[in-house]
N, C-alpha and C positions, 0 to 999 in steps of 0.2 A: 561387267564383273559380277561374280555369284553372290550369291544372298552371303556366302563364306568368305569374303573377303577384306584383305587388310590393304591398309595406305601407307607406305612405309618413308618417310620426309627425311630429307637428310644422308639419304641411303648411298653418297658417296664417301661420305666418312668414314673412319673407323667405325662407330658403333654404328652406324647405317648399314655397312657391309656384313657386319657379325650380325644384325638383324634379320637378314635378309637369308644369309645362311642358315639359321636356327630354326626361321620360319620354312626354310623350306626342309631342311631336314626331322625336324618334331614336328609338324599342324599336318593341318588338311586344308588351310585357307588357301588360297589365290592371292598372290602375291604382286601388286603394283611398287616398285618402286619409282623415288623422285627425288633430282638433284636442283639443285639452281639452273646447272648449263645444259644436261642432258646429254653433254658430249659422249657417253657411255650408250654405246646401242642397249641395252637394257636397260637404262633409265629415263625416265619421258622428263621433261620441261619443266620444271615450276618455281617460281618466283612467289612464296609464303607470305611477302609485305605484300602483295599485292590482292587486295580483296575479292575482288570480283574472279581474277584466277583461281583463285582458292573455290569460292562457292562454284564458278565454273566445271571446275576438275569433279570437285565431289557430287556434285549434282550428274555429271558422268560416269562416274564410274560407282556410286552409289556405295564403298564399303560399307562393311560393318563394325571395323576400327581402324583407327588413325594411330599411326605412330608417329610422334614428332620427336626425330633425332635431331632435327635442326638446330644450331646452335651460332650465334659469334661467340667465340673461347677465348677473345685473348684479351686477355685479363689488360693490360697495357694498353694496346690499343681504343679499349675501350673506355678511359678517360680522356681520349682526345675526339676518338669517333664516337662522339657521343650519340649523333643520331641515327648513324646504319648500328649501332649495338640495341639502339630501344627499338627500330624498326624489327632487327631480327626476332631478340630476345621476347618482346614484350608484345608490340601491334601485331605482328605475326600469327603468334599464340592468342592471340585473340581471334582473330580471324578463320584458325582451325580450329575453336571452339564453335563458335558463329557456324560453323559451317556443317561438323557432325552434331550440332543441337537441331537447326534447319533440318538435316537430311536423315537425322534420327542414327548416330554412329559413335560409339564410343571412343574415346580420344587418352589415348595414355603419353602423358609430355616427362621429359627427362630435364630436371634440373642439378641443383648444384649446394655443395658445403657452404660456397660462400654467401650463402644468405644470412650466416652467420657471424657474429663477429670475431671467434676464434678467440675469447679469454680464458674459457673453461674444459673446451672440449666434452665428449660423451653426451652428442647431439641427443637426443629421439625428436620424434614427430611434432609433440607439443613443445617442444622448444621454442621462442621466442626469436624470430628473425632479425638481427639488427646487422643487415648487410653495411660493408667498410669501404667499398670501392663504385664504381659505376657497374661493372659487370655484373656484380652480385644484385643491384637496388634494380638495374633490369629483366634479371632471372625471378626474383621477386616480384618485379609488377606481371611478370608472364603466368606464373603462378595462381596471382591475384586478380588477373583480367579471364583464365581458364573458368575458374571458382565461380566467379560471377556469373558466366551465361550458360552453364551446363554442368548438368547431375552427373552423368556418366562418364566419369573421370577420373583417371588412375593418375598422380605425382610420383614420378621416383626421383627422389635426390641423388647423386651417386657423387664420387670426388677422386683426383688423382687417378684420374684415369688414364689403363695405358693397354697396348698390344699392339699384331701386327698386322699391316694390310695393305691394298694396293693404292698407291698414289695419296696416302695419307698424310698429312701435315706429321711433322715429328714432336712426338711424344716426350716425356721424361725418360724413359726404358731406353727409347733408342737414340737419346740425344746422351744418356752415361754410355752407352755400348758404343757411338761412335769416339767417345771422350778416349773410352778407353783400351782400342782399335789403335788410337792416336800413340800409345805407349807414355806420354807425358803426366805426370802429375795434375788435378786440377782438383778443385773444392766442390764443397755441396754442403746446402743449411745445415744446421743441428736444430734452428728452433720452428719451424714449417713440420708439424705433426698430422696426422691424418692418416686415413684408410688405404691403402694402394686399392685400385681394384680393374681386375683383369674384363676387356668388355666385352668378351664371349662370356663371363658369368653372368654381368646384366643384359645382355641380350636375353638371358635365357628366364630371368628373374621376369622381364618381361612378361613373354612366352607365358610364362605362370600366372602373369595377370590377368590376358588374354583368356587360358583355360578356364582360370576363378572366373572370372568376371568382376574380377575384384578392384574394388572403388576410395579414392580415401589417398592418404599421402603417405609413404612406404620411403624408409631410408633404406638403401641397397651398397654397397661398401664389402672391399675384402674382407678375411679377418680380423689381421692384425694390423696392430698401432704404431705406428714406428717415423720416424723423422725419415726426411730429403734424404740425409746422410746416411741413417742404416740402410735404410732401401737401395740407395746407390751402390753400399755395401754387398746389400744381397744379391743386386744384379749382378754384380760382378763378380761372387761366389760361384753363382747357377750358370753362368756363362763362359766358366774356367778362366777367368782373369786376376793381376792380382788384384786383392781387396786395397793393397798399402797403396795403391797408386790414389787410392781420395783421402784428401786431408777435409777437415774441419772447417767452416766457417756460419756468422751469424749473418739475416736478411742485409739488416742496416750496412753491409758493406757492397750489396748489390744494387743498393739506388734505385730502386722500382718504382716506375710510375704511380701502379697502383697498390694501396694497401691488402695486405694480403690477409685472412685470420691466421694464427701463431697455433692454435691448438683447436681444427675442427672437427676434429673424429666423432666416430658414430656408435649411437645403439640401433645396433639392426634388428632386437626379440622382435617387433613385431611383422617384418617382412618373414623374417624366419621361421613363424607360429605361422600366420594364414597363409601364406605361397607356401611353406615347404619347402623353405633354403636353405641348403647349408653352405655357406659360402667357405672356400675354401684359404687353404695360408699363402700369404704371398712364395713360398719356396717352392710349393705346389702350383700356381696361378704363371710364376715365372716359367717353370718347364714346360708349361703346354704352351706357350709363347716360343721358347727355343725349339720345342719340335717343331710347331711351325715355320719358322723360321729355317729347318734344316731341311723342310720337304719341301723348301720354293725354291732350295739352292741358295739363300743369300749369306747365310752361314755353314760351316763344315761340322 
């Protein structure tokens, strides 16, 4: 790999794949991507718990930053998997610190709202972390184990994350769009508040850390604030459905393993001031999602 290049982790997911896109259509780096299974001819092999693979790879291919999209996301699960969520989440992220401190590489990691405990909402940076569940207390320690063995290190928090992509696990966006596909009635929270945010924005919010060189922990989040419910609302405004088909309802009737925060929304002034974001409205953020959407053929 060139002195110009990037390690892109996670690159089969949603924001793995908007990564990888952005990076090749804005930079000039050289671009690796890598999955867990590698079954994608374009993605090579790698298993992130695994230490010596990690230092192995980078000590091969030598980048000059690390992207870790790598995530366990489910929130649920992760009170029962407790030890593949801290393996991914936490020892992981260690391990890709460990590795571009070693090999002298900057390492920008993607966490999460839920490090929060959602009573007050209007995060910023110096907020006070008091994660509520297992997934959050492991996005947290991944965080906290990054911090610890290297300076050159970018944190973006982001949350409610959604868009389109190939062979992607289902989102919130497209798990209301099949709801309401279905023609049936069905609910969505009122009290689950937070940021929507589209992941071709943070891919690109990225991108901009990358050009800064910019170091430090960056909350990155749509614009606006809005509940489960209105957003379900809006998807199905911007996606010519009706809106009446979602009715109303509170968490406590959905029995969720894990604790959720109620109110985690964000101040992004200072991703905005030093990147140069302007992130855009979820009404905006949903269209470039259904234009996609209309150029793969999955919608009309």
């Amino acid at each position: 790999m060139s002195e110009n290049g990037i390690l892109i982790v996670g690159a089969g997911g949603l924001l793995g794949q908007k990564l990888v896109e952005v990076f090749k259509r804005e930079s000039e780096y050289a671009i690796v991507a890598s999955e867990l299974s590698g079954n994608n001819d374009s993605l090579i092999s790698l298993d992130i718990t695994e230490r010596q693979k990690v230092m192995d790879c980078v000590a091969e291919l030598r980048p000059s930053v690390i992207v870790n999209a790598a995530a366990f996301t489910d929130v649920d699960r992760a009170e029962t998997e407790r030890e593949l969520a801290y393996k991914v989440n936490a020892t992981a992220v260690g391990h890709l610190a460990e590795a571009a401190n070693v090999f002298n590489a900057k390492l920008v990691h993607i966490s999460t709202d839920y490090v929060f405990n959602g009573q007050k909402g209007n995060y910023e940076e110096n907020s006070l972390p008091d994660p509520l569940g297992y997934y959050g207390k492991t996005k947290l320690a991944g965080e906290n184990l990054a911090k610890a063995q290297l300076e050159d290190l970018a944190i973006l928090r982001t949350q409610v994350l959604y868009g389109f992509g190939k062979g992607i696990k289902k989102n919130f966006v497209l798990w209301v769009l099949d709801k309401l596909k279905e023609g049936a009635g069905f609910s969505v929270v009122t009290d689950q508040v937070g940021n929507p945010t589209l992941a071709d924005e943070l891919a690109y919010a990225v991108l901009k850390v990358v050009e800064r060189n910019a170091k430090g922990l960056y909350h990155v989040s749509g614009f606006d604030v809005m509940s489960r419910f209105e957003f379900a609302r809006k998807i199905a405004a911007v996606f010519g459905h009706d809106p009446g088909l979602i009715s109303q309802m509170t968490s406590d009737k959905l029995n969720q393993k894990a604790k959720r925060p109620m109110n985690s929304s964000f101040v992004c002034l200072k991703a905005q001031t030093e990147l140069g974001l302007k992130m855009p409205t979820v009404e905006d953020s949903l269209t470039i999602m259904k234009r996609q959407m209309k150029q793969a053929g999955v919608i009309n």
